[in-house]
TIRO-2110 file (N, C-alpha, C; in Angstrom, 1 decimal):
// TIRO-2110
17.4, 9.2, 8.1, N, 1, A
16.8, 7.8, 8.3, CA, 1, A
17.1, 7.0, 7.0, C, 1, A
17.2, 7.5, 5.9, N, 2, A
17.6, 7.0, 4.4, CA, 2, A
18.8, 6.5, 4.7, C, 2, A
19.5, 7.2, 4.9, N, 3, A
21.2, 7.1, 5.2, CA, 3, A
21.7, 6.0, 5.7, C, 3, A
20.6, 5.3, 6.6, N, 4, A
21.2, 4.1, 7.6, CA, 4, A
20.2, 3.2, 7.0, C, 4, A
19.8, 2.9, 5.8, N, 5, A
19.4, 1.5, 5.7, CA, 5, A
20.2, 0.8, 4.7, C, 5, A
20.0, -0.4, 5.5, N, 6, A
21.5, -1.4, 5.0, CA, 6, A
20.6, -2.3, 4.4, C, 6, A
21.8, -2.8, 3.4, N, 7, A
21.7, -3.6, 2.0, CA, 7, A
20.2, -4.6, 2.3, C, 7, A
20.1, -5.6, 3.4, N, 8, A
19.4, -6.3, 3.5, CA, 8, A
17.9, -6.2, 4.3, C, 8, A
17.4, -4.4, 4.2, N, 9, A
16.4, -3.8, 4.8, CA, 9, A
15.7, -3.4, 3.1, C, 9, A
16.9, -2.9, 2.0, N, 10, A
16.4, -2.4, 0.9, CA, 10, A
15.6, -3.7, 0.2, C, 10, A
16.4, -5.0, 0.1, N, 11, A
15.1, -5.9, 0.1, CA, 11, A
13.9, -6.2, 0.0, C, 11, A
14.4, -5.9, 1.3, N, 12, A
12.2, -5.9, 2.2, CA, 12, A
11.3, -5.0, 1.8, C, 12, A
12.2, -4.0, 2.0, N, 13, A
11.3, -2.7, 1.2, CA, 13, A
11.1, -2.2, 0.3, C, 13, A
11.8, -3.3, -1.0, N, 14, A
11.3, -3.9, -2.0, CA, 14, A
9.7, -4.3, -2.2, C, 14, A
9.7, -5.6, -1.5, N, 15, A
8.9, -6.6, -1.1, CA, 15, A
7.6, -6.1, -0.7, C, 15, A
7.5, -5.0, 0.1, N, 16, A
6.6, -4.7, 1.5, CA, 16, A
5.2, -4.3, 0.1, C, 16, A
5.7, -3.7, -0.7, N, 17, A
4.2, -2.8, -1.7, CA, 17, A
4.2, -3.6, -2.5, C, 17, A
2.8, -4.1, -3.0, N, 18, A
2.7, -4.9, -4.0, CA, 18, A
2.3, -4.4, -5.0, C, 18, A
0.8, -3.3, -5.2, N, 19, A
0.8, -2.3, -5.9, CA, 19, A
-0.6, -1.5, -5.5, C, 19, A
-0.6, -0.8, -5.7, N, 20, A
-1.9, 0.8, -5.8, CA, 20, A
-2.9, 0.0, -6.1, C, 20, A
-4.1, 0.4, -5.0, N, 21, A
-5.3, 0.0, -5.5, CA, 21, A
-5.8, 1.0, -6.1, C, 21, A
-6.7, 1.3, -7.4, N, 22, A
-7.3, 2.5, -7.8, CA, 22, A
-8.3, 2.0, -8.2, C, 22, A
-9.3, 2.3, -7.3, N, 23, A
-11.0, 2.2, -7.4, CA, 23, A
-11.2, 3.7, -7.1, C, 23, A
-12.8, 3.9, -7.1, N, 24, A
-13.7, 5.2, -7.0, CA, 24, A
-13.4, 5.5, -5.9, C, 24, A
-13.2, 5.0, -5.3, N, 25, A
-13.6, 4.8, -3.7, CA, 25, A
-11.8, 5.7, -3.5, C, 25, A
-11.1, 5.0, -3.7, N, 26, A
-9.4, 5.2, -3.7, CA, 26, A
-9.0, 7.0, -4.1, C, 26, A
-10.3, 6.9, -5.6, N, 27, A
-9.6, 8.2, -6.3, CA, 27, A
-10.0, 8.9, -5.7, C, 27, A
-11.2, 9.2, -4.7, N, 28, A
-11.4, 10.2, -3.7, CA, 28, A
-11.1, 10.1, -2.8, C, 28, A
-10.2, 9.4, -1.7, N, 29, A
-9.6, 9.7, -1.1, CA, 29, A
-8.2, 10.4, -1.1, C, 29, A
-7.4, 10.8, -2.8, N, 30, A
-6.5, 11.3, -3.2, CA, 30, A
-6.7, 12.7, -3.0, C, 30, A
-8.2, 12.9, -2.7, N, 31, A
-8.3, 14.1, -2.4, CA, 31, A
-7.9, 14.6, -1.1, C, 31, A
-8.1, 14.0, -0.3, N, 32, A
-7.7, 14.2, 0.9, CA, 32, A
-6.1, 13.7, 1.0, C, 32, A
-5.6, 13.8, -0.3, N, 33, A
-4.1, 13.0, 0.2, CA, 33, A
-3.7, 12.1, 1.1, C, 33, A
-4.9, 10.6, 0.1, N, 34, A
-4.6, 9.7, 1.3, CA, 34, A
-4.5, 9.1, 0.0, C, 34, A
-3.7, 7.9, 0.0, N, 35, A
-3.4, 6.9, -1.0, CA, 35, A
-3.6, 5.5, -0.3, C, 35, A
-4.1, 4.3, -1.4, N, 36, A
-4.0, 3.1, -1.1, CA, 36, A
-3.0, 1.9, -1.7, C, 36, A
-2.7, 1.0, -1.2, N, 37, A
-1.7, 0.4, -1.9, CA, 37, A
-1.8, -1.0, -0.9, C, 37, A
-2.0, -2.2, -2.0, N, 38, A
-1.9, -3.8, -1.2, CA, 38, A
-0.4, -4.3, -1.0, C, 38, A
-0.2, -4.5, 0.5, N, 39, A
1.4, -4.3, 0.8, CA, 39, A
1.1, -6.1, 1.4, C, 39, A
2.2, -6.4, 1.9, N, 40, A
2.9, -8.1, 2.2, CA, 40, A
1.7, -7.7, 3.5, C, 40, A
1.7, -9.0, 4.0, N, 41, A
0.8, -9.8, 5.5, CA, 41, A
2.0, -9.5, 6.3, C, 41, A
3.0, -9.3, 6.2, N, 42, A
4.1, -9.2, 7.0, CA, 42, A
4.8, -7.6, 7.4, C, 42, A
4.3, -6.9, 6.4, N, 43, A
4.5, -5.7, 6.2, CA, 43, A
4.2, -4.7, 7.5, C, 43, A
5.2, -4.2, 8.4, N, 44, A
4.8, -2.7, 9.6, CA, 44, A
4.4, -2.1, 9.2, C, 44, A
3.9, -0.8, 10.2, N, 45, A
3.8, 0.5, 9.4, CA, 45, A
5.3, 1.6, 8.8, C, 45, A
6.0, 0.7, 9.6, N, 46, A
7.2, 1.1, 9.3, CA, 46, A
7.6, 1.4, 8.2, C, 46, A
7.8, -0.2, 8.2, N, 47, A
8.2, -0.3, 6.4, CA, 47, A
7.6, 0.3, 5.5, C, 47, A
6.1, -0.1, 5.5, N, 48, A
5.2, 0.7, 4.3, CA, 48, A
5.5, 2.1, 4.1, C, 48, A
5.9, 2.8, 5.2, N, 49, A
6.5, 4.4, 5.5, CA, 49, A
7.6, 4.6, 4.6, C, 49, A
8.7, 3.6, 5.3, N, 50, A
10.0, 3.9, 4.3, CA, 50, A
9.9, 3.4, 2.8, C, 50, A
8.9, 2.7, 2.8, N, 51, A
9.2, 2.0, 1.2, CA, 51, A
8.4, 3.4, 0.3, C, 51, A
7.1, 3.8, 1.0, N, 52, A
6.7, 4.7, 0.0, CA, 52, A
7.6, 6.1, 0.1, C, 52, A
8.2, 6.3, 1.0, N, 53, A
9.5, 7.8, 1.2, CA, 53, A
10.4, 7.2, 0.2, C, 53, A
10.8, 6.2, -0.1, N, 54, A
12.0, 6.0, -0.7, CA, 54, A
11.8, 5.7, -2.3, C, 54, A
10.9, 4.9, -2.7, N, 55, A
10.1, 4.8, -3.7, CA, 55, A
9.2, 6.0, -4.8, C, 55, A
8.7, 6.8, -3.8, N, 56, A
8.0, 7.9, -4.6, CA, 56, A
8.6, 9.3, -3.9, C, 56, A
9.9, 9.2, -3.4, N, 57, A
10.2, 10.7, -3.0, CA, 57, A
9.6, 10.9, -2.2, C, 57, A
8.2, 10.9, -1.2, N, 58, A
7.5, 11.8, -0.6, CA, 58, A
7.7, 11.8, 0.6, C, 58, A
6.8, 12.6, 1.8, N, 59, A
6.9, 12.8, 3.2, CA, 59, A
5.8, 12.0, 4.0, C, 59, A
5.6, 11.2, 4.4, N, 60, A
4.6, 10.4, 5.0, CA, 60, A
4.3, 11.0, 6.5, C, 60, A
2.9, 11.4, 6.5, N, 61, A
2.4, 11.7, 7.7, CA, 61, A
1.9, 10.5, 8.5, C, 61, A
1.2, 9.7, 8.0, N, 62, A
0.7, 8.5, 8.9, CA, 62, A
0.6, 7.4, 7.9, C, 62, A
0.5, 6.2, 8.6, N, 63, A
-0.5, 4.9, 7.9, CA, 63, A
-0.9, 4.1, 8.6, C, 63, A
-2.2, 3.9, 8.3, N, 64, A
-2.7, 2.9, 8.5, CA, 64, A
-2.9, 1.3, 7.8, C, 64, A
-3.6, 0.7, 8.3, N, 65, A
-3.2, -1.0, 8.1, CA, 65, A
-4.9, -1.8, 7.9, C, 65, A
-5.5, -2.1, 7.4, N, 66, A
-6.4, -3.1, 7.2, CA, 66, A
-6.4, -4.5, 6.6, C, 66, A
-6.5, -5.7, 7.4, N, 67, A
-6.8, -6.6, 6.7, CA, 67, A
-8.1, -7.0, 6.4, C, 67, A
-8.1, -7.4, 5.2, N, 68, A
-9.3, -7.7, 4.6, CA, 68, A
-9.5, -8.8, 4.6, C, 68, A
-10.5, -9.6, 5.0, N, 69, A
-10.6, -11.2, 4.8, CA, 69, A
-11.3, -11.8, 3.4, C, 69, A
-11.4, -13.0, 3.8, N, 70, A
-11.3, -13.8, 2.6, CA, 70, A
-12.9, -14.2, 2.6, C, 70, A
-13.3, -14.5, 1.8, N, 71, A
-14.6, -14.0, 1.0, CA, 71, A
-14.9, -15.6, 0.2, C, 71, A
-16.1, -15.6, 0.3, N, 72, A
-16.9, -17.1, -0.2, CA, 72, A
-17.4, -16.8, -1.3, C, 72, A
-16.8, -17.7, -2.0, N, 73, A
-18.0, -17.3, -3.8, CA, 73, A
-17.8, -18.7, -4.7, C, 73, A
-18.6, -18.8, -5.0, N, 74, A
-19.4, -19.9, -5.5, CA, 74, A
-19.2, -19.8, -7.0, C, 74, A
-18.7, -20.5, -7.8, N, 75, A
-18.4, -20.6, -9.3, CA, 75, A
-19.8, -21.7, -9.9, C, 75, A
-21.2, -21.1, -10.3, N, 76, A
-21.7, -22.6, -10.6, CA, 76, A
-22.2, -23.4, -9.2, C, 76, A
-21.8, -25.2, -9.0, N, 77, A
-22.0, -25.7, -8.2, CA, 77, A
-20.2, -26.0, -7.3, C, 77, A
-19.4, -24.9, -7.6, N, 78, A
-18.3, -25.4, -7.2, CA, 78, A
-18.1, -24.0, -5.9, C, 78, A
-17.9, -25.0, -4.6, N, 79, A
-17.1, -23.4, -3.7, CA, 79, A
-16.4, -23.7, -3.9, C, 79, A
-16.0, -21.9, -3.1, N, 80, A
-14.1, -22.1, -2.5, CA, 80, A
-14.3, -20.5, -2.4, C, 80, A
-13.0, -20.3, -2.2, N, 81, A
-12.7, -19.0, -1.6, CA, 81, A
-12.0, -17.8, -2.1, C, 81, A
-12.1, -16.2, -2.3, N, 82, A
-11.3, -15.5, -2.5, CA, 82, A
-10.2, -15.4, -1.6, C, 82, A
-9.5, -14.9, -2.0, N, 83, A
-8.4, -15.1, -0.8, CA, 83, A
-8.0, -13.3, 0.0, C, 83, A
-8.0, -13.7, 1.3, N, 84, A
-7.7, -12.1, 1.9, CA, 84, A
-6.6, -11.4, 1.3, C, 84, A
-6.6, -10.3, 2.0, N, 85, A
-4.9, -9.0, 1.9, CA, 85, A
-5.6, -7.8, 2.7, C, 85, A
-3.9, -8.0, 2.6, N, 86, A
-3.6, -6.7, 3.6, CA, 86, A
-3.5, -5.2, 2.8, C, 86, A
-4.2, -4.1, 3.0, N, 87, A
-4.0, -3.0, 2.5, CA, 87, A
-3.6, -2.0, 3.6, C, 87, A
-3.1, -0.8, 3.0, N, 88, A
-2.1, 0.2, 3.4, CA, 88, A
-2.8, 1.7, 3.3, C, 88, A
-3.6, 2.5, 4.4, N, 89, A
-4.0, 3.8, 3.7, CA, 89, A
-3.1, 4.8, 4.0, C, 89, A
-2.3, 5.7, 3.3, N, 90, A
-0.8, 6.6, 3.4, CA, 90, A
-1.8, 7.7, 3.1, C, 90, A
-1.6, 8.6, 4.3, N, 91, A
-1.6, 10.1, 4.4, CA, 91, A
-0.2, 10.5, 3.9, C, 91, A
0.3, 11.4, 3.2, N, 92, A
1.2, 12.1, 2.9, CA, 92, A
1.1, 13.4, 3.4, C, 92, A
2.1, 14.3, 4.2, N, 93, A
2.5, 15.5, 4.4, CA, 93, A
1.7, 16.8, 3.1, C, 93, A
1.3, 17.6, 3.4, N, 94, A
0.7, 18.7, 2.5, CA, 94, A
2.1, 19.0, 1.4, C, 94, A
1.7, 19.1, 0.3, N, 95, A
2.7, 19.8, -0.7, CA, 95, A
3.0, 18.1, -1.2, C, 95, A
3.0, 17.5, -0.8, N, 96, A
3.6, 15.8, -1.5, CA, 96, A
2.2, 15.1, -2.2, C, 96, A
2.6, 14.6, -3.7, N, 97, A
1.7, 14.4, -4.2, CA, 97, A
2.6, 12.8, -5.0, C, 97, A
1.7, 11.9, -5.1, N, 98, A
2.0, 10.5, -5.9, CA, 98, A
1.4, 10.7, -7.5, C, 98, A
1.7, 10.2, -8.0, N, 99, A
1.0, 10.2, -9.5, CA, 99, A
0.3, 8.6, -9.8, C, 99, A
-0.3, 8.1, -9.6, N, 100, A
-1.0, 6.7, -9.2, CA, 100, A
-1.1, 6.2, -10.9, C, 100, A
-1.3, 7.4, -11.8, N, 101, A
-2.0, 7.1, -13.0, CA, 101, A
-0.7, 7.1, -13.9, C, 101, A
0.4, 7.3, -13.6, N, 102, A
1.8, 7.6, -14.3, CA, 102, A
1.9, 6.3, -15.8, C, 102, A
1.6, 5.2, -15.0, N, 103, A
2.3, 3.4, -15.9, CA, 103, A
1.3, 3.8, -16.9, C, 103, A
-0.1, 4.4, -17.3, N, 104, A
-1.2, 4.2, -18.2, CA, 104, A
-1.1, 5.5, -19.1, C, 104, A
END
């Protein structure tokens, strides 16, 4: 499947991960070899698949997809809004491991 992606798929799947969420919440599901990561609104499961196989070496068992919505908060007497995203939860294959904490 590596073999056959052309010049203007490697792009996208550039594009598709924006970066690792790591909260409390995140580092325990590493236990279960499940990882999080805020990917594009445009982003398949596809892609998130191949970008994290191709990006961190690993074997992807599944992923799933949640969007999160956008959120009201009040600065003072000023609204307005947080803004939504889309997150990514990646099961990885047993024996495959990400290093989340590597950049620190």
């Amino acid at each position: 499947m590596e073999n056959n992606v052309n010049p203007n798929q490697e792009n996208i799947l550039s594009k598709v991960l924006i970066e690792p969420i790591v909260t409390e919440a995140a580092t325990v599901l590493i236990e279960n070899n499940k990882y999080i990561f805020k990917i594009s609104s445009r982003a398949t499961k596809l892609q998130v698949k191949m970008a994290i196989e191709k990006i961190y070496n690993v074997k992807v068992e599944k992923v799933n997809t949640v969007s999160v919505p956008r959120k009201f908060r009040s600065r003072g007497r000023i609204p307005g809004w947080k803004p939504g995203y889309r997150k990514a939860i990646v099961t990885l294959k047993e024996g495959n491991k990400i290093d989340v904490f590597e950049g620190k």
